[in-house]
N, C-alpha and C positions, 0 to 999 in steps of 0.2 A: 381423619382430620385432626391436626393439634388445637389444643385446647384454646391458643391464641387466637387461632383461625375462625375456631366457630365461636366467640367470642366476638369477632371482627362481624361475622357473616350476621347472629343474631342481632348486633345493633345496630346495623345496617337493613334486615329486613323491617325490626321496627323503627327504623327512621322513616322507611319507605311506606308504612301503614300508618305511623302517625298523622298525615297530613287529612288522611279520613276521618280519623275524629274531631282533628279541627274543625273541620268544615260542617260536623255533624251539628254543631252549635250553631249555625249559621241558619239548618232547617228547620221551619214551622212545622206547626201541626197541619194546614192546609195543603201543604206541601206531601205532607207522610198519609191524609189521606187520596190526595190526588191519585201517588204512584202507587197504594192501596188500589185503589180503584179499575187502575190501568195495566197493572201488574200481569193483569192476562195476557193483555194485547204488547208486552215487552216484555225479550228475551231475561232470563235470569242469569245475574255475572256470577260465575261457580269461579273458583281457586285449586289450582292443580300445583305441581311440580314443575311443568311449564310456565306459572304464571310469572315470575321473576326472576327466570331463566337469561335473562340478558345480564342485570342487574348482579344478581349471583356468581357471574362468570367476570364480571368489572370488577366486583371487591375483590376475589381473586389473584387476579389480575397486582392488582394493588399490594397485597400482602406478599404476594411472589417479589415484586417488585422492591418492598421494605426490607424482609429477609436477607435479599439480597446485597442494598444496600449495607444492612449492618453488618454481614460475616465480611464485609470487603472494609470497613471499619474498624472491626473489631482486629482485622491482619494487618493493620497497619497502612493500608491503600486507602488516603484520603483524595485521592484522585487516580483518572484509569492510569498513569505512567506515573507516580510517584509515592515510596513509601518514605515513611518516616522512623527511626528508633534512635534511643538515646540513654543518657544518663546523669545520675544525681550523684553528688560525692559531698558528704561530711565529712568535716576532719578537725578532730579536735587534739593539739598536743602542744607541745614546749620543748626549749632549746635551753642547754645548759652549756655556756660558752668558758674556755679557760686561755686567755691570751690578754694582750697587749691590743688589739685592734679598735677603733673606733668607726667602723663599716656597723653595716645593718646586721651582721651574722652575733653582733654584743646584745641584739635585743631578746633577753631571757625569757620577756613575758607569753603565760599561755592564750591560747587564740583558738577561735571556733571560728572556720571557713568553708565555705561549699562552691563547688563548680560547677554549673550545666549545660551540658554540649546536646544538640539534636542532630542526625546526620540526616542530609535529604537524598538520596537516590532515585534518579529520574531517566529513563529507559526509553529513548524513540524508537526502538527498531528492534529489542530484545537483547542484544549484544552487547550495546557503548550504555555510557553511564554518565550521567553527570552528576556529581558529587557535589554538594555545599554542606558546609560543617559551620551552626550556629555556635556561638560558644560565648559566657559568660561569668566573673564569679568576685570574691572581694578579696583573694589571695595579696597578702602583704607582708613585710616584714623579714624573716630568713626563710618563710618555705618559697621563697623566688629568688634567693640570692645565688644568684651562677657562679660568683669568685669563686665562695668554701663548698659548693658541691650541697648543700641545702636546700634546694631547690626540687621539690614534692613535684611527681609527677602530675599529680590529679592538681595542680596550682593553676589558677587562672587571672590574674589579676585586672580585670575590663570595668572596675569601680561599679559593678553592679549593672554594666552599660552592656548589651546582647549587641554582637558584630556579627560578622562572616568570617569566621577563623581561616576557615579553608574552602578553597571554589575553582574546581576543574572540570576537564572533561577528557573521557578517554574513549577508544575505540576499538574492534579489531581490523587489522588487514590480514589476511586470510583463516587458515586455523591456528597459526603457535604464534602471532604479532601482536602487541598491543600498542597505538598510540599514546601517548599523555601529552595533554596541551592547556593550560593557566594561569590565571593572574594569581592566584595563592596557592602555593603547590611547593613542598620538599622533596630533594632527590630520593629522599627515601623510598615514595610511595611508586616511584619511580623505577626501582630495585626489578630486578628476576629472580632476585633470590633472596630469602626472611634469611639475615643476616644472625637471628639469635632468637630462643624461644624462651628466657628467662621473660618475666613479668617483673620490673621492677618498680617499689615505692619512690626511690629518689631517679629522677630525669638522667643523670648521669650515668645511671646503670642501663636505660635505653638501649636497644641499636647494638647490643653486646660491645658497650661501652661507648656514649655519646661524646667522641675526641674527634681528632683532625680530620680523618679519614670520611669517616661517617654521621659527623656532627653536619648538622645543616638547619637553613633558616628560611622562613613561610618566606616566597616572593615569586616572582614571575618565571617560570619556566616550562619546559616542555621535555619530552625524551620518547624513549623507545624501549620497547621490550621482549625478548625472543625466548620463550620456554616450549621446549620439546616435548615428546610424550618420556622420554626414559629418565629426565629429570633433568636434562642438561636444559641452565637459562646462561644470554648472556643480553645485558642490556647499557642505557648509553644515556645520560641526560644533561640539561646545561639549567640552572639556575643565573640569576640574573638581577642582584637589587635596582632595578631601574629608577627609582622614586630616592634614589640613596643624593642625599644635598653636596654638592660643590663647591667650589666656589676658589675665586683671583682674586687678584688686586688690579684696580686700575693703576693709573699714573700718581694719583694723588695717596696711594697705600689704602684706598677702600677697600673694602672685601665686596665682591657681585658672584651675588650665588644664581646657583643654575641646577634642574636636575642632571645626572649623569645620564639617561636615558636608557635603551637596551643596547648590550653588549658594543657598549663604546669604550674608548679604552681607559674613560675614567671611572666606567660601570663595578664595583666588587661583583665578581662573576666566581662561579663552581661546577665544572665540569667534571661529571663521574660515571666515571664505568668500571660495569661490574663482571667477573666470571663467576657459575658456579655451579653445583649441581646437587640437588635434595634426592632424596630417597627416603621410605618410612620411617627409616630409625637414625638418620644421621643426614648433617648437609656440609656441607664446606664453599667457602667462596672466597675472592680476592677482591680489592676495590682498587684503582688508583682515583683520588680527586685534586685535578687542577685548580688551585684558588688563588686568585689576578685580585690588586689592588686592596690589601686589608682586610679581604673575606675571612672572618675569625669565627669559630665556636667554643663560648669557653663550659657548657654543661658540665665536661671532664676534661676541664686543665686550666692549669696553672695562668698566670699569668702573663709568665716567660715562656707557658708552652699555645697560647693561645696568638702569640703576639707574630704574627703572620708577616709584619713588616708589610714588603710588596705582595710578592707572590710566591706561593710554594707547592711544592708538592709531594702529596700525603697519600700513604698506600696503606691500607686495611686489610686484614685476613680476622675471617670469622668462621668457627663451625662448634656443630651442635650435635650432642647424638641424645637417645631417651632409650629407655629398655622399651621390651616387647608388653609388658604387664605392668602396671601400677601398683602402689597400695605396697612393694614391696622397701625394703629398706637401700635401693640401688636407686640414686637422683637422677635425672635430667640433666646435663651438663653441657652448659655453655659458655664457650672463650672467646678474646679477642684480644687484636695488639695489633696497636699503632706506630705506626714512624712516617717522619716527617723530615722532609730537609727545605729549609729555610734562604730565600736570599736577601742579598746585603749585609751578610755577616760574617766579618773575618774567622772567630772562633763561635765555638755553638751554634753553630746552625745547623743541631738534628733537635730533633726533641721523639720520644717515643709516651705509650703507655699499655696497660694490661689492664686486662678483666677476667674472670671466673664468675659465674653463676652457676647454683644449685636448686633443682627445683622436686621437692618428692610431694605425688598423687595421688588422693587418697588412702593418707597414712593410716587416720582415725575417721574419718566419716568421707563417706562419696562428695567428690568434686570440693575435698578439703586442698590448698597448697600450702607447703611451706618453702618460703625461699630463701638464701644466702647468700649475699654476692660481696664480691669485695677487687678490690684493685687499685693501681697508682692513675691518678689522674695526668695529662699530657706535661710536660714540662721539658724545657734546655734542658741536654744534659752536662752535671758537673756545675748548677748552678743551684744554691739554695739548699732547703734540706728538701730530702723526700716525701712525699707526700702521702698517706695510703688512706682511703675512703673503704667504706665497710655497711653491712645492714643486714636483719634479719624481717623475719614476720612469718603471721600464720592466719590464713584466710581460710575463711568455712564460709557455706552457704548459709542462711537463713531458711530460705525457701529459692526457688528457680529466678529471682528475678532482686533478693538481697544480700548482699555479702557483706560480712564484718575483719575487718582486717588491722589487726592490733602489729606495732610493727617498731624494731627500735634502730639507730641508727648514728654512727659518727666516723669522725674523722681524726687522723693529727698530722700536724704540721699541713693544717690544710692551707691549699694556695700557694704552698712551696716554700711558708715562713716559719721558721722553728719556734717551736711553742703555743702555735694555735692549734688550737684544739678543740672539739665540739663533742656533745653527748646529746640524742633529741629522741622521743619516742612521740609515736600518733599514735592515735586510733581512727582509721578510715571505713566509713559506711556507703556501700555504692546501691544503688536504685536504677534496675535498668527497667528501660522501657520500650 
């Protein structure tokens, strides 16, 4: 028996004998020598290993039951269908700007910021999932600034206020299907195929390069998803700002707004499908995504290359391969490139971009990375100057559950204007839970 246990048991049997000496305060002497007296003529109550044989087998009972309770606690199951895990991110750094602009990317001052996301996973049936992602943090300033590519991935800007970031639900139909269906949901998550296995510090570097193709935005959508056992996926989804404002004029030149609703034709809508196929050491895949009515992502691009006009459409190639072994001086490498043709434009109306990432694996210590990425953000071509975005860093673990990740980063000609130019370094602490 554990030491808990018979801990539990011993003060439970002296709870169950204390009420006898209570009561022993209660007997006179006339009384002690009545049953003196009588003692002959009534049985004598003896105490065996049956005598709290019932009692003994309740606390039990009890303590089975605690145990239990806590190791389904202790994994995260704060209820029988739902777990909970998450994280904490410090980030303390500064921005060293050299341009002409008066945007938010001029603000040099250092800053201490943190973001906390909890994801909840919730299982009816073992299979489908429903997913909500809490998320909160006080992100301000350039590490949210989308124009110049400053925009920290771990940023959360919710003024300290906890929402519902993200909230789906998926399912299977048979063994290689999966549905996805939501009111906060990106085509990403939507994907057959991990488009890029880089980890990067700036949002931009996402998604093996967050541009036309595979830039997207939290709102209302649903899709599909087909993966094979040999690694061939191909999958299909439609995003949808339905909650996105509108609005006319009457007769008198008022403006009367209205929402645009789901996939009407005044809805910004993004329809994307993907091919592709993974294997241990390498993936490769294509995207085309349809984007109706101004649906823009500017993470990685320009201005001119975010500016969507009406509608366009943007096709993505992504692949990855990794050696057999870590630790060795051969990286992890991941590409992408985008192109886009635009309408209602007589001239320029392509816009492209590129990405490369580098990722080597326990260089110096187990479950160390170091990363490098760099690439042109989306932009017209033949308009403005070129733009190229860049970053480095090197993440170690602390222990299984801390990482410190020191990390530096810039740009020029960011945003596709000549002479801006940026130099920023963090230092990022995450806390998983």
């Amino acid at each position: 028996m554990k030491l808990f246990q018979q801990m539990l048991v011993a003060s439970a049997s002296i709870g169950l004998i204390a009420p006898i000496g209570v009561q022993a305060n209660d007997i006179n002497i006339e009384g002690m020598n009545s049953y003196s007296s009588s003692k002959s003529s009534s049985k004598k109550q003896k105490f065996n290993s049956k005598t709290f044989a019932n009692e003994l087998a309740t606390v039990n009972e009890k303590i089975d039951g605690l145990e239990t309770q806590l190791n389904e606690f202790e994994a995260g199951g704060f209820s029988d269908t739902t777990t909970l895990d998450g994280k904490v991110n410090f980030t303390v750094g500064a921005l060293s700007y050299d341009g002409t602009g008066t945007d938010t990317v001029s603000n040099e001052a250092a800053l201490f910021q943190y973001m906390w996301q909890g994801n909840l996973n919730t299982s009816f049936t073992g299979d489908d999932n429903l997913y909500v992602r809490l998320k909160t943090g006080n992100a301000s300033s350039w590490t949210k600034d989308k124009d110049h590519g400053t925009y920290l991935s771990s940023s959360k800007g919710n003024s300290d206020v906890l929402k519902v970031d993200k909230i789906w639900y998926s399912f299977p139909v048979g063994e290689s299907n999966t549905v996805f269906i939501g009111p906060k949901i990106e085509n990403y998550y939507m994907h057959g195929t991990t488009p890029s296995i880089y980890k990067p510090v700036l949002k931009a570097f996402t998604l093996g390069g967050n541009a036309a193709a595979y830039g997207a935005s939290t709102d209302t959508g649903a899709g599909w998803a087909y993966k094979a056992d040999n690694g061939f996926a191909v999958s299909s989804n439609i995003g949808t700002k339905s909650k996105t404002t509108q609005y006319t004029k009457d007769s008198d030149g008022n403006k009367v707004y209205s929402e645009s609703g789901l996939l009407t034709d005044e809805s910004k809508t993004s329809w994307a499908t993907q091919i592709g196929l993974t294997k241990e050491q390498y993936s490769v895949s294509a995207m085309i995504n349809l984007k109706y009515n101004d649906w823009g992502d500017s993470y990685f691009s320009t201005k001119t290359g975010d500016d969507r006009n009406e509608n366009s459409t943007n096709y993505g190639l992504r692949a990855w391969w990794r050696p057999l072994e870590t630790g060795t001086a051969t990286p992890e490498i991941s590409v992408g490139y985008d192109y886009s043709t635009l309408d209602g434009y007589a001239t320029n109306d392509t816009t492209d971009a590129y990405f490369v990432g580098l990722t080597w694996l326990d260089t110096f210590n187990a479950d160390d990375r170091i990363g490098v990425a760099f690439g042109q953000p989306q932009m017209r071509e033949n308009t403005g100057a070129e733009p190229f975005m860049w970053e480095a860093y090197y993440g170690f673990k602390v222990n299984d559950s801390v990482t410190v990740t020191p990390a530096i980063f810039g740009a020029s000609n960011a945003n596709g204007t000549d002479g801006e130019d940026y130099t920023g370094a963090v230092i990022e602490t995450q806390f998983k839970f």
